[in-house]
FIDO-382273 format. One record per residue (C-alpha): residue in three letters; x, y, z. Coordinates in nm, 4 decimals, always signed. Example, Ala and Ser with C-alpha at 12.3 -4.5 7.8 and 13.67 -1.06 7.14 Angstrom:
// residues 2
DRENTI    aa         c1         c2         c3
DRENTI   Ala    +1.2300    -0.4500    +0.7800
DRENTI   Ser    +1.3670    -0.1060    +0.7140
***
This chain:
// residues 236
DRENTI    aa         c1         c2         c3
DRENTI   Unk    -3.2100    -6.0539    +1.5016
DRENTI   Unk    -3.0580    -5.7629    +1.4238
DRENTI   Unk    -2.7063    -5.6966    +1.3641
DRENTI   Unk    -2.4990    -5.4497    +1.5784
DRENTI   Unk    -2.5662    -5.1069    +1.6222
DRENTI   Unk    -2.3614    -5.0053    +1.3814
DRENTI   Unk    -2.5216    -5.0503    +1.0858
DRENTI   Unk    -2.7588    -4.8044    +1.1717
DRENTI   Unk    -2.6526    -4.5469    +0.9436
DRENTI   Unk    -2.6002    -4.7765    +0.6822
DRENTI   Unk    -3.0196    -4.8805    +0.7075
DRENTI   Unk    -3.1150    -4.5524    +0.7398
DRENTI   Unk    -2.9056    -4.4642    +0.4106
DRENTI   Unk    -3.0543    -4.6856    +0.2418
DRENTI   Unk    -3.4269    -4.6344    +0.3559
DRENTI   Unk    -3.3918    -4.2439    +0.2411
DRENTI   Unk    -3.2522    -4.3937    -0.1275
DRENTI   Unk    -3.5524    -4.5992    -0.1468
DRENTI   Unk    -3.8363    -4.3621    -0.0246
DRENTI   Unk    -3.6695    -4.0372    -0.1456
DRENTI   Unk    -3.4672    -4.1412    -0.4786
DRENTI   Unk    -3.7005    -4.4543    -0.5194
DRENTI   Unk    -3.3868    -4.6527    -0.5421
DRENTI   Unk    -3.4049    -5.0781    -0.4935
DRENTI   Unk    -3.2087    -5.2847    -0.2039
DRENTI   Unk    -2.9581    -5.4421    -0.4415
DRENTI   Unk    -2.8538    -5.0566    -0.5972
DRENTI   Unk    -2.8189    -4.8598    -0.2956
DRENTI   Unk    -2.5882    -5.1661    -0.1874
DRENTI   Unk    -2.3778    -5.1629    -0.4824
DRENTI   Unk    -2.3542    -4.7973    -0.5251
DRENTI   Unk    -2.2193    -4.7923    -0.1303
DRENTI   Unk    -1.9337    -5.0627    -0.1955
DRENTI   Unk    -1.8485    -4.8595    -0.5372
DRENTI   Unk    -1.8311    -4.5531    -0.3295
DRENTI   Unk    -1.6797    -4.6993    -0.0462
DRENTI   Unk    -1.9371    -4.4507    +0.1808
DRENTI   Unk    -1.9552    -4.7351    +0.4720
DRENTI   Unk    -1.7195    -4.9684    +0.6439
DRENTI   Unk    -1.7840    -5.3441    +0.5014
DRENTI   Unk    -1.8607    -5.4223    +0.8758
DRENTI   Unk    -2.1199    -5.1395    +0.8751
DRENTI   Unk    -2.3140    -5.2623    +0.6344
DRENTI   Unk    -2.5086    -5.5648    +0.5667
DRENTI   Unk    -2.5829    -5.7485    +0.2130
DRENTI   Unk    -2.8823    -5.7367    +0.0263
DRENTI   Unk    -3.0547    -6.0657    +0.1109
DRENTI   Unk    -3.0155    -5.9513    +0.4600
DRENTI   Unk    -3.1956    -5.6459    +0.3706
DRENTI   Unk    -3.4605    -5.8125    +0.2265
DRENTI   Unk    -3.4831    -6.0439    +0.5964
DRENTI   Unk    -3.5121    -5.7058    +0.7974
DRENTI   Unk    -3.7742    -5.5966    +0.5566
DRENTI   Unk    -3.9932    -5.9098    +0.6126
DRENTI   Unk    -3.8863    -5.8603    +0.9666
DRENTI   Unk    -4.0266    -5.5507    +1.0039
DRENTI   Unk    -3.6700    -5.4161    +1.1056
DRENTI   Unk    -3.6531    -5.1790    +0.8421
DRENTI   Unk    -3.8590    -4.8990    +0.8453
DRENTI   Unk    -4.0069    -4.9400    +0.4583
DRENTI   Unk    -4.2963    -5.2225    +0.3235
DRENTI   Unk    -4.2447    -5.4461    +0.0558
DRENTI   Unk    -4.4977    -5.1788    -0.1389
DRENTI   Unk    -4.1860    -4.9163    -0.1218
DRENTI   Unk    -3.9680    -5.1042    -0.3414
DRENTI   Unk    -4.0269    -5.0802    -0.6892
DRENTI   Unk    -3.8602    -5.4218    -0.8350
DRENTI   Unk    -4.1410    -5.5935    -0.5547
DRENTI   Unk    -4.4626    -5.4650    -0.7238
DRENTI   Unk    -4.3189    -5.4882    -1.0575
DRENTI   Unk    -4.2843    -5.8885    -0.9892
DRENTI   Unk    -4.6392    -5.9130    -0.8424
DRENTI   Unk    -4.8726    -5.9915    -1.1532
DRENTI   Unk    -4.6559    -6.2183    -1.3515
DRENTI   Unk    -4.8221    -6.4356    -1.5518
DRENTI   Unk    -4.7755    -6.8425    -1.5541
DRENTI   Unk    -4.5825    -6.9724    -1.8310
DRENTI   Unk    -4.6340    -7.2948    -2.0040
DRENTI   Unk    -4.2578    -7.4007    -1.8884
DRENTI   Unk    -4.2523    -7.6759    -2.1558
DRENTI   Unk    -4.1184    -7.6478    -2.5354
DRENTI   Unk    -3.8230    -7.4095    -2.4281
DRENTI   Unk    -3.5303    -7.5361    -2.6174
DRENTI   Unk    -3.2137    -7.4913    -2.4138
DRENTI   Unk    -2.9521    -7.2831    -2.5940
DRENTI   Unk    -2.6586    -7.3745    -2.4707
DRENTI   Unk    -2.4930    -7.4550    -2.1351
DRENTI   Unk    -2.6905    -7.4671    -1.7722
DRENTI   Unk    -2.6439    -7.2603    -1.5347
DRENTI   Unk    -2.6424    -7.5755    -1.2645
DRENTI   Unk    -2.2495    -7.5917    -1.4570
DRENTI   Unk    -2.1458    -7.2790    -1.3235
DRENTI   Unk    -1.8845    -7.2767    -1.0573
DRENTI   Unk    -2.0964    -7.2227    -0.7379
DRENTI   Unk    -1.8152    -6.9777    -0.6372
DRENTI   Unk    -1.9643    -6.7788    -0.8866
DRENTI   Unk    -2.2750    -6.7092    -0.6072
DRENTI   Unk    -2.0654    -6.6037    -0.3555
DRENTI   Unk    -2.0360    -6.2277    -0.5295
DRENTI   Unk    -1.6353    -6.2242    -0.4184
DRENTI   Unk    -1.4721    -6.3104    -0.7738
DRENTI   Unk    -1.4814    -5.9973    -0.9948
DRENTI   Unk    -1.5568    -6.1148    -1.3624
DRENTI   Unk    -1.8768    -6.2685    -1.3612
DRENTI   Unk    -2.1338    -6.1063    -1.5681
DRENTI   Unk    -2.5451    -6.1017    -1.6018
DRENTI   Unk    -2.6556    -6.0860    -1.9524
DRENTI   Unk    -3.0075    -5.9457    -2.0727
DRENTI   Unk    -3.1869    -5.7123    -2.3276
DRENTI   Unk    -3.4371    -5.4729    -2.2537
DRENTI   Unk    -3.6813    -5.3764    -2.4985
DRENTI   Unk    -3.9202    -5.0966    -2.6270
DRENTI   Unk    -4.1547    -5.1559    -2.8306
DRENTI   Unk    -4.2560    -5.4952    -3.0242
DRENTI   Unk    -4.1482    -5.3960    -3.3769
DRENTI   Unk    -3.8682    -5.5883    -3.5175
DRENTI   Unk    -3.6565    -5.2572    -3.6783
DRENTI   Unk    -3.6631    -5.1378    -3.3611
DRENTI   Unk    -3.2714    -5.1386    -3.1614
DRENTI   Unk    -3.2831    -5.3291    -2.8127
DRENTI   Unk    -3.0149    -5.2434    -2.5398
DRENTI   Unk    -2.7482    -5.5572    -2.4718
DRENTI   Unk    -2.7428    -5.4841    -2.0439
DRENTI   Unk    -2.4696    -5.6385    -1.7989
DRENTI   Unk    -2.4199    -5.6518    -1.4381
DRENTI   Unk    -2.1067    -5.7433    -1.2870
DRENTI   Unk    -2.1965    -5.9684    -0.9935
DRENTI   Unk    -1.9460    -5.8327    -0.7780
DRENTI   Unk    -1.8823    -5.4858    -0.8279
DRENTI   Unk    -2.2598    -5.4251    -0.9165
DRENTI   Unk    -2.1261    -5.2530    -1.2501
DRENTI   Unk    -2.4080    -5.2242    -1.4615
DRENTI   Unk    -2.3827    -5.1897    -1.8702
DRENTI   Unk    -2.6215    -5.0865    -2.1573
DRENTI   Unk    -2.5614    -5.1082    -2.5228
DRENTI   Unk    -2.6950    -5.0550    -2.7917
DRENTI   Unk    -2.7912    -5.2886    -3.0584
DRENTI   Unk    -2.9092    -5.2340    -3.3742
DRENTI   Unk    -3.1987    -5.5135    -3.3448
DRENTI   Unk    -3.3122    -5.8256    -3.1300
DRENTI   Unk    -3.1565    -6.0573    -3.3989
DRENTI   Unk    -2.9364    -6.3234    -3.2546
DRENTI   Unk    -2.6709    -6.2106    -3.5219
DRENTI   Unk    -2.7345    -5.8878    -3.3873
DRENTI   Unk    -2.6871    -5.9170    -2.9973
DRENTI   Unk    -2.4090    -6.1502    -3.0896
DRENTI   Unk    -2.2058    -5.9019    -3.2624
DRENTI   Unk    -2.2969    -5.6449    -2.9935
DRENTI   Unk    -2.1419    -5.8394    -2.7015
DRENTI   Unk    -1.8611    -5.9556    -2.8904
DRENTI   Unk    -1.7787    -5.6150    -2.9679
DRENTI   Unk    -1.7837    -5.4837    -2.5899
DRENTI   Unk    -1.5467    -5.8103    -2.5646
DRENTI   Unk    -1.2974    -5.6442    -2.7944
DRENTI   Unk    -1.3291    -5.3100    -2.6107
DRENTI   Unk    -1.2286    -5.5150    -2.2439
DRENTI   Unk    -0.9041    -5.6636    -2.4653
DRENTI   Unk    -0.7633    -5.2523    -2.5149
DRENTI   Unk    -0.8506    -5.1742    -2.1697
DRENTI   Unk    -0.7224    -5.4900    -1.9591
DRENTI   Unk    -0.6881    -5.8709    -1.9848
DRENTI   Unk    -1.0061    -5.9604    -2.0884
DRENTI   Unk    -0.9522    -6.2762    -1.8925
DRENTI   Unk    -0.9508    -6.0881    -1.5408
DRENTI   Unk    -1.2416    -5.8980    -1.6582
DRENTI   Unk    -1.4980    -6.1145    -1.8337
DRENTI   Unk    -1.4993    -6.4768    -1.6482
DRENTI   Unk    -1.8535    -6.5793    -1.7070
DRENTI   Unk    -2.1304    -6.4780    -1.8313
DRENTI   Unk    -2.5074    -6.6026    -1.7561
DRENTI   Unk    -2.8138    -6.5317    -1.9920
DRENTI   Unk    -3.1600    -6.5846    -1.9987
DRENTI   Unk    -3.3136    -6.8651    -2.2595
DRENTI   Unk    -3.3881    -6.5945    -2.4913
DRENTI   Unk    -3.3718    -6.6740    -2.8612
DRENTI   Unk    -3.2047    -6.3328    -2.8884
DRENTI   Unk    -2.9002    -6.5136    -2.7182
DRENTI   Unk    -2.9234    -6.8178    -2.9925
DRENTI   Unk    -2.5337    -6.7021    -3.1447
DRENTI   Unk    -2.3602    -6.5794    -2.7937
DRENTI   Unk    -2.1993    -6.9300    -2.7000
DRENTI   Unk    -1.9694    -6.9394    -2.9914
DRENTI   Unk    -1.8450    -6.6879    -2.8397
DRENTI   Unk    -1.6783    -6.9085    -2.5673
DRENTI   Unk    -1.3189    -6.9442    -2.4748
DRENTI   Unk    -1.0779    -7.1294    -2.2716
DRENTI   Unk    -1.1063    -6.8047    -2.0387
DRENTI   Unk    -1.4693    -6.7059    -2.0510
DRENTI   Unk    -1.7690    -6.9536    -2.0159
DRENTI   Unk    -2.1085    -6.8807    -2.1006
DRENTI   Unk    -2.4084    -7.0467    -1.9347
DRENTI   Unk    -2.7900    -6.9896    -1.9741
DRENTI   Unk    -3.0701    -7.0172    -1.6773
DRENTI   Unk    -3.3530    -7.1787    -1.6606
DRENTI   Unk    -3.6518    -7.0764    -1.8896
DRENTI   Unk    -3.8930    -6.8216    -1.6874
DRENTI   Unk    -3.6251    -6.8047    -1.3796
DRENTI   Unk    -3.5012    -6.4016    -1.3417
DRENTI   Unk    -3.4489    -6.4719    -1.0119
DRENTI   Unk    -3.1007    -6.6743    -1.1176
DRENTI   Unk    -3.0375    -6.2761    -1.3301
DRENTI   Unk    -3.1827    -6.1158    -1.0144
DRENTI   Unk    -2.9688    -5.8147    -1.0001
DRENTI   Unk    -2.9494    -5.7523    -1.3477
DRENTI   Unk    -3.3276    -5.7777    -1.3695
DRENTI   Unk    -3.3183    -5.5181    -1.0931
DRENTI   Unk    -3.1196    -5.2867    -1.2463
DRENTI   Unk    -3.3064    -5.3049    -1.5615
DRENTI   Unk    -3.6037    -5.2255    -1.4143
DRENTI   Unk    -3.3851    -4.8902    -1.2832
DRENTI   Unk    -3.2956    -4.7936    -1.6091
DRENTI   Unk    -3.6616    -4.8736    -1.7323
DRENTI   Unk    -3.7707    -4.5179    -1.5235
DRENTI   Unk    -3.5863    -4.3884    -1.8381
DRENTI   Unk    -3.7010    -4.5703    -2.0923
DRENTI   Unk    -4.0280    -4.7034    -2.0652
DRENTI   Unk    -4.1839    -4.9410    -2.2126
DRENTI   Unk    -4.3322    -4.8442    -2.5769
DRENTI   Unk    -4.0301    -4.6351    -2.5920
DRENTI   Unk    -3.8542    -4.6641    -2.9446
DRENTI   Unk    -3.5397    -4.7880    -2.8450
DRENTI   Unk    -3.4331    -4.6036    -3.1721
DRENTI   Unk    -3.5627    -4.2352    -3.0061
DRENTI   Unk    -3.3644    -4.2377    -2.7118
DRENTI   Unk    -3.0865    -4.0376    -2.6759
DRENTI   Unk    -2.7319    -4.1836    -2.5579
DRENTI   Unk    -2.7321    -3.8554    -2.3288
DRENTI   Unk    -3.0433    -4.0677    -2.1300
DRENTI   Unk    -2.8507    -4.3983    -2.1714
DRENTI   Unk    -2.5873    -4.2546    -1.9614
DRENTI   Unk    -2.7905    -4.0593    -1.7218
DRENTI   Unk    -3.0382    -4.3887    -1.6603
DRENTI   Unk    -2.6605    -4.5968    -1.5869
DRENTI   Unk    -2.5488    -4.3120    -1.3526
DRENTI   Unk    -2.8495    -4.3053    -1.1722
DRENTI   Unk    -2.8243    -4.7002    -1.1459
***
């Protein structure tokens, strides 16, 4: 059943972002709580969303989004022989679900072309907040993506205490992500989800497929310009 009334002008919001600006559920969500355009009671979250879509409540088909067709030809993966890199994700807090702790952080890479000298971008997504980061990093080396996070670690310490900032952070089973749990502290614990599950990522993946309207794949990493970075995590 539908909610009240009010929330009308919050759906039809966010049907225009998706038909007209091709936007996804989860980032016309989190780009109305950054910009505070509705009242909290005014809106609805994105599973919800998602419910009135299946409904038939809200006036778009699974065909409008672009994160639905995107998902729709995934192969089957052998799910055995997948070492486990570090910690589970079945350790995490289950607070850390709920989306109302700031500080708890999605962790991927997105790629452009198969060539090992080509850079990767590091991206994170703030759970919360739906802050979404790219960075740049000079290859898909463990040692690599390692010293890429831990350097946007450092940048959190001159900003804030990193401790309020970066809680947790969750990555796929990539070997790219072989180094990151060393770099663990007593304030920030990093977990890893299960092999072949970006639905435990699922707004991160989202947003990377976003920024992928930018940078498609068999993009050189290495050819595009910061100036894009930045106008791919704007649009986002």
């Amino acid at each position: 059943t539908l909610k009240a009334g009010s929330i009308e002008p919050f759906l039809s919001w966010v049907e225009n972002k998706v038909r007209v600006d091709k936007w996804s559920l989860d980032a016309a969500v989190g780009y109305a709580l950054r910009k505070g355009l509705f009242v909290r009671n005014e809106m609805v979250c994105t599973k919800t969303l998602y419910n009135y879509l299946y409904q038939g409540i809200l006036g778009l088909k699974p065909m409008d989004l672009p994160c639905v067709i995107r998902h729709s030809h995934k192969k089957r993966h052998n799910r055995q022989h997948k070492r486990k890199l570090g910690k589970s994700i079945d350790l995490r807090d289950e607070s850390v679900a709920t989306r109302e702790e700031f500080g708890h952080w999605e962790l991927d890479t997105v790629r452009g072309i198969k060539n090992k000298s080509d850079e990767v971008i590091v991206s994170l997504l703030e759970r919360k907040s739906r802050l979404y980061v790219a960075l740049r990093c000079l290859s898909a080396k463990a040692v690599d993506v390692k010293m890429t996070l831990e350097n946007w670690l450092q940048s959190l310490k001159a900003v804030s205490d990193v401790s309020m900032l970066c809680k947790t952070i969750t990555a796929d089973n990539g070997r790219e992500f072989a180094d990151i749990s060393t770099l663990e502290t007593e304030d920030l614990s990093i977990f890893f989800a299960h092999p072949y599950s970006p639905g435990e990522r699922g707004s991160n993946e989202r947003h990377n497929g976003l920024l992928r309207r930018f940078i498609p794949k068999g993009t050189p990493i290495k050819a595009v310009s910061e100036e894009t970075i930045q106008r791919a995590l704007h649009w986002c």
